[in-house]
C-alpha positions in Angstrom: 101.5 120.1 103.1 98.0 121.1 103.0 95.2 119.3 101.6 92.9 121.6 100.2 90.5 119.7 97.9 89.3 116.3 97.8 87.6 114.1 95.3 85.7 110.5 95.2 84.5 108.7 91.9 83.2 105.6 91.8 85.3 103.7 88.6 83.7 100.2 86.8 86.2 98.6 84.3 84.8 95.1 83.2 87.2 92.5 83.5 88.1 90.5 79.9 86.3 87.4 81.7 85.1 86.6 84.8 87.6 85.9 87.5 86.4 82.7 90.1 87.9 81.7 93.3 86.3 79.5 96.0 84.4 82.4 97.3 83.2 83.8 94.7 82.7 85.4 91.6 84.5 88.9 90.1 83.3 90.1 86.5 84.2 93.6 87.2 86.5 96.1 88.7 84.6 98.2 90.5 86.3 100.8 93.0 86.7 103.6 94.5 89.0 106.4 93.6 90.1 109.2 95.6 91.5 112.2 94.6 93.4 114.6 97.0 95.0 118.3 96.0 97.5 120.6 97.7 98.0 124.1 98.3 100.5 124.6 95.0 98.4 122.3 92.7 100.0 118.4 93.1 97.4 115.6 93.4 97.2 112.4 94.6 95.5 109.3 93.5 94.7 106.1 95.4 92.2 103.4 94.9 90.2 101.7 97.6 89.0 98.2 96.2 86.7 96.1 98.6 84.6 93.8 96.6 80.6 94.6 96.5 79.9 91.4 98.8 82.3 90.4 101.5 83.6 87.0 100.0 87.0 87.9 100.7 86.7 90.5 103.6 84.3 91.7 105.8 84.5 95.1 104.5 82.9 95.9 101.3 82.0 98.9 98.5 79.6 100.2 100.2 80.5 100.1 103.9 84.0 102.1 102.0 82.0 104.7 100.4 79.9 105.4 103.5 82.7 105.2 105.7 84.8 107.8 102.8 82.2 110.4 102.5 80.8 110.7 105.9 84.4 110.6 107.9 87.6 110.0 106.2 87.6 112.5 103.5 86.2 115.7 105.3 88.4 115.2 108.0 91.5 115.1 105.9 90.5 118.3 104.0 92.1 121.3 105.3 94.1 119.7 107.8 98.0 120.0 107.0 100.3 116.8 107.1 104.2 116.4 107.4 104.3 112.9 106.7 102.6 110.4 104.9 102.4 108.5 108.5 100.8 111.4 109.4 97.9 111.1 107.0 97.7 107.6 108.4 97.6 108.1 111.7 94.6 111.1 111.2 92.6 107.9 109.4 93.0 105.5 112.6 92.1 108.0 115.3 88.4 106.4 116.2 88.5 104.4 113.6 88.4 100.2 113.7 89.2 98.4 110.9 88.4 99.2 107.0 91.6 99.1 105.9 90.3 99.5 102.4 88.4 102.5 102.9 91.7 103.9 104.5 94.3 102.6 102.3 92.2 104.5 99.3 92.8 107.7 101.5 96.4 106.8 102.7 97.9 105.8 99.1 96.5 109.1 98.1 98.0 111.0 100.5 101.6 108.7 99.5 101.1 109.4 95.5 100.7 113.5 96.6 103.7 113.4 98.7 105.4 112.0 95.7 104.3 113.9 92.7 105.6 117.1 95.4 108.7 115.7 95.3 108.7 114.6 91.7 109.4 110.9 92.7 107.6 107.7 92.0 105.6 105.7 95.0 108.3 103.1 94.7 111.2 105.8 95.3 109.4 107.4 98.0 108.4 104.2 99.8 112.4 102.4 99.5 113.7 106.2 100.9 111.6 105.7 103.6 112.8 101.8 104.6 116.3 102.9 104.0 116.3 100.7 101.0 117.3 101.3 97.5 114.0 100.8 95.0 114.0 98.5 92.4 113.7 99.3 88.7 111.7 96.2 87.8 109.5 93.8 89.0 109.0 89.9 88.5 105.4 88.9 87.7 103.5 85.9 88.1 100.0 84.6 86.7 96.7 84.2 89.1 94.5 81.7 86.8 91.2 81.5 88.6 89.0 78.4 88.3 87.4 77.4 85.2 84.1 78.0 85.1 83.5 74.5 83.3 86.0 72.4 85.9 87.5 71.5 82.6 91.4 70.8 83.6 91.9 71.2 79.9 91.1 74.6 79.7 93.2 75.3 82.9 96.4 73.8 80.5 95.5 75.7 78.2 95.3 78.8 79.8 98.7 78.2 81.6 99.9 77.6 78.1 99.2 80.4 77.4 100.4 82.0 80.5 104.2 80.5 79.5 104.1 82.2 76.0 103.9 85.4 77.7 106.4 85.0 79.2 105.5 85.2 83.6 107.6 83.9 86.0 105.3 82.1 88.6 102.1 80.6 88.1 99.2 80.5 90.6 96.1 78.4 90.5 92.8 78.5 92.6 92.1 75.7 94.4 89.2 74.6 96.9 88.1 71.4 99.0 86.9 69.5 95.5 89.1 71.1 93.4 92.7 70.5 94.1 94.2 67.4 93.1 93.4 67.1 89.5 94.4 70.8 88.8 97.3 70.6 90.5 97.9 67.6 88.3 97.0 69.0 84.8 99.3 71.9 86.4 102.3 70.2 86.8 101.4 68.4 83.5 101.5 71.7 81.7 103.9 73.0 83.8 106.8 70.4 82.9 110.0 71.1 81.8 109.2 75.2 81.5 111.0 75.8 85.1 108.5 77.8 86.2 107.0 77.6 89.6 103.7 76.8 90.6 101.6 77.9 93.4 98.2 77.0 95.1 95.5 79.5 96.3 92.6 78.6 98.6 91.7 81.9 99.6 90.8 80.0 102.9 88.7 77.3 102.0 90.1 74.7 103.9 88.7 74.1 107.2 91.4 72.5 110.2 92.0 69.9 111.5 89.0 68.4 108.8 90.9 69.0 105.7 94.4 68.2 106.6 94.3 64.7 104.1 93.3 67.6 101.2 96.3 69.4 102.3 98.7 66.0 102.4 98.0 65.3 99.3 99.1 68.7 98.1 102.3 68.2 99.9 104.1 65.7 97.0 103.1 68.3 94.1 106.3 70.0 94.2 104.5 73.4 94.9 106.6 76.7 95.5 104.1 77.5 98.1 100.3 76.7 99.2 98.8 79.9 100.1 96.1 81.2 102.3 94.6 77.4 102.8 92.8 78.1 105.8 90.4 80.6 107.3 91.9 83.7 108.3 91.7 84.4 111.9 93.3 80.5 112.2 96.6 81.3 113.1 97.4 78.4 115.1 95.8 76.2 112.6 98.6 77.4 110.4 101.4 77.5 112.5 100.6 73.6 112.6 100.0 72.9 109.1 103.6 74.8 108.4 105.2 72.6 110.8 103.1 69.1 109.4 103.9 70.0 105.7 106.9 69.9 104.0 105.7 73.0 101.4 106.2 76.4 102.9 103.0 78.1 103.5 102.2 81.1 102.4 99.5 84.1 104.6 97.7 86.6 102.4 94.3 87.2 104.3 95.8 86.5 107.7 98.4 89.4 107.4 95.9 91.5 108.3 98.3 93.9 110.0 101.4 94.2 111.7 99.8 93.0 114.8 99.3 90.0 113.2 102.3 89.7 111.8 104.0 89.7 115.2 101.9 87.4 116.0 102.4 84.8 113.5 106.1 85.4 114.6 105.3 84.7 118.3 103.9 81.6 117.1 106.6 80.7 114.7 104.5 80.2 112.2 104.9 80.6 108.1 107.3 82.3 106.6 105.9 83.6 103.5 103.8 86.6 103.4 101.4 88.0 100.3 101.2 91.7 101.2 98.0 93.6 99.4 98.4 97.5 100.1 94.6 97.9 100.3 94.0 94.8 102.9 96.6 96.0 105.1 95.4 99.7 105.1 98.0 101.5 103.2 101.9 101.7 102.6 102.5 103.1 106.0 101.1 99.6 107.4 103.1 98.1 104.7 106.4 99.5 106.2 105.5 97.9 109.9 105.2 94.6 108.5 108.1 95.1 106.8 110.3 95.4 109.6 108.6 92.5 111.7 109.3 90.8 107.9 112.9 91.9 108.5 112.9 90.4 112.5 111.6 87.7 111.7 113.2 86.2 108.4 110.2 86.3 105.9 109.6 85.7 102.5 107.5 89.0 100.9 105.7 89.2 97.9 103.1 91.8 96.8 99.2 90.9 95.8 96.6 92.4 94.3 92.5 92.3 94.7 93.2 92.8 90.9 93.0 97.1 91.5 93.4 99.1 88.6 96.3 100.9 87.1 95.8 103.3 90.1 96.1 100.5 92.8 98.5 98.6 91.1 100.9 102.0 91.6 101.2 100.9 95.3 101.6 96.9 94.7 104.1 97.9 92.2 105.9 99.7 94.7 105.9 97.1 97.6 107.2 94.5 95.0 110.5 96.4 94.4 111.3 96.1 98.2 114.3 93.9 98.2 112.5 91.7 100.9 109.6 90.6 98.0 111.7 87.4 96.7 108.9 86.4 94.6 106.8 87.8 91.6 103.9 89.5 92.2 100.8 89.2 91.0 100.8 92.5 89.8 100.3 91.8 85.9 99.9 93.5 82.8 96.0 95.7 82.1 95.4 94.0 79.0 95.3 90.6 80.8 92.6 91.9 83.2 90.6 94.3 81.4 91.7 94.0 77.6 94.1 96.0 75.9 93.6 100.1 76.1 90.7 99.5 78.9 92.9 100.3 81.9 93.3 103.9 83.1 97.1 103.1 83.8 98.1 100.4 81.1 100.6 98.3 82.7 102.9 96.3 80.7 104.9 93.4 80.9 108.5 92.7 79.0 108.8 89.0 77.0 111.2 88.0 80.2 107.7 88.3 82.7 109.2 91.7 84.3 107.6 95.4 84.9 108.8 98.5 85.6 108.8 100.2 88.6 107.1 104.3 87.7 109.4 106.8 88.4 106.8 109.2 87.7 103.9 109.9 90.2 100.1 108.9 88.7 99.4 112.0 87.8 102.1 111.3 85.1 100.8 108.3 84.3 97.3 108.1 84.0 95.1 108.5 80.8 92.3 111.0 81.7 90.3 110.2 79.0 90.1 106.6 80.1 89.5 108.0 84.0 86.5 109.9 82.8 85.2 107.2 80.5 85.0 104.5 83.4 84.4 107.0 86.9 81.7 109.4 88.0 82.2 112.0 90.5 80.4 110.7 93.9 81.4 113.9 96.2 84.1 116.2 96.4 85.0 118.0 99.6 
């Protein structure tokens, strides 16, 4: 395969309502879309989502869209690929970090290898781990903070959560705000037999915060993910060995390399992967087989992308090593109904299909050249 043209839009869809965690604040998807075409015609569409300021990683839009137009894409274009590994491995060569910037590239070069073929991501990806691909996904619910700390409007949203039907809710939590919505949680949680989850996007600091993280050890959580900064491995290696809930890597799993080391250091066992924080599905298929070594619990995340991004979430959830739902959920709960440029959808029993159809199948155009603007094109 030859890539012969190559596109990058800048894409702003404003989320229904703002979107907190302990780092920060999200009121809008804003991300960067590339578009790559082959010698007979196919394209390929990937996302690369970094947030404008680096709450949640170092990289961010801007460092992506330098690092896109001045490196990534022109070296792509022209060049002639086998594999979608091989794409990858063209992106690393010199290159140190920004996964995001890559994985927008990478997924690309994935979704063009599939529409070639006529496959789905999800098809394409399970053929390549020797695994058969799900048809459907479960989902699960990420409920962000309250903006008014108001545990009653945390019950209600998860109220509202249950009458749609997901299978997993997760709730933000932070040094100050932990305990009482864990509480109101479980309150509104009772007797529905769904799970609940904790998210601290690493706001815990160790060994300070260990009484925070006792007390969340009685809740009867499915898992407590991400409680502590990133790069503290051994910090959590501990706290999974101190605590009787599992714990649960998102930011941490930053690569395979890490994931080998988390194994070295027998540490948790549950693993969120994102696509775009690892760097793309290629890196998604090493962790996956130290996942396999090593005994651990997958599920997929998201940054929330777009219908674009979610393509390649969608397709790590139906490996049959992700045991729990994703967070992968449906556009209108994001964005508002008819606002996405792939509307995903979710079933009353909180599952999603799996595309068998690459994006270019799938995605509304109009809606694509509503929300995007052309940045460069190579």
């Amino acid at each position: 395969m030859r890539i012969v043209r190559a596109e990058l839009y800048e894409m702003v869809i404003p989320y229904l309502q703002p979107f907190i965690i302990s780092a920060g604040v999200m009121r809008e998807r804003r991300s960067l879309v590339i578009v790559l075409q082959d010698e007979s015609g196919n394209f390929g569409y990937g996302e690369s989502p970094p947030d404008p300021l680096p709450f949640y990683s170092e990289e961010t839009l801007s460092s992506a869209r330098a690092l896109l137009s001045e490196l990534l894409l022109p070296r792509v274009v022209g060049a002639e690929f086998e594999t979608p590994e091989a794409i990858d491995r063209t992106l690393r060569e010199g290159v140190r970090g920004n996964p995001f910037a890559r994985a927008g590239v990478e997924t690309a070069g994935w979704d063009l290898f599939a529409a070639r073929r006529k496959l789905g991501i999800g098809q394409l990806l399970a053929d390549r781990l020797g695994h058969p691909a799900a048809t459907e996904i479960s989902s699960g619910v990420a409920l962000g903070i309250p903006a008014d700390r108001d545990p009653g409007t945390l019950r209600h949203r998860i109220a509202e959560a249950l009458e749609h039907g997901y299978r997993r809710v997760k709730i933000k939590v932070a040094p100050g705000w932990d305990a009482v919505p864990v509480s109101a949680a479980r309150e509104a949680l009772a007797g529905s037999g769904v799970p609940l989850t904790v998210d601290a996007n690493g706001a815990y600091e160790w060994p300070e915060h260990e009484p925070n993280l006792r007390a969340l050890d009685d809740a009867e959580l499915l898992y407590i993910e991400q409680p502590l900064a990133p790069d503290e491995l051994v910090g959590h290696a501990a706290l999974a060995r101190l605590l009787r809930t599992p714990i649960c890597l998102d930011e941490t799993l930053r690569d395979a390399r890490a994931a080998r080391q988390i194994a070295a250091l027998e540490g948790p066992r549950i693993w969120n992967i994102k696509v775009h924080r690892v760097g793309g599905l290629s890196e998604v298929c090493r962790i996956y087989r130290v996942a396999d070594s090593y005994a651990a619990q997958l599920w997929a995340g998201t940054m929330p992308e777009s219908g674009i991004g979610s393509q390649a979430a969608l397709a790590t959830a139906a490996l049959p090593r992700c045991l729990y739902p994703s967070d992968v959920e449906p556009s209108a709960r994001w964005f508002g109904p008819g606002n996405d440029v792939i509307e995903m959808t979710m079933n009353p029993e909180g599952q999603m299909s799996v595309p068998t159809s690459s994006i270019s199948g799938l995605l509304n155009m109009a809606r694509f050249k509503a929300t995007s603007r052309l940045i460069s094109a190579w």
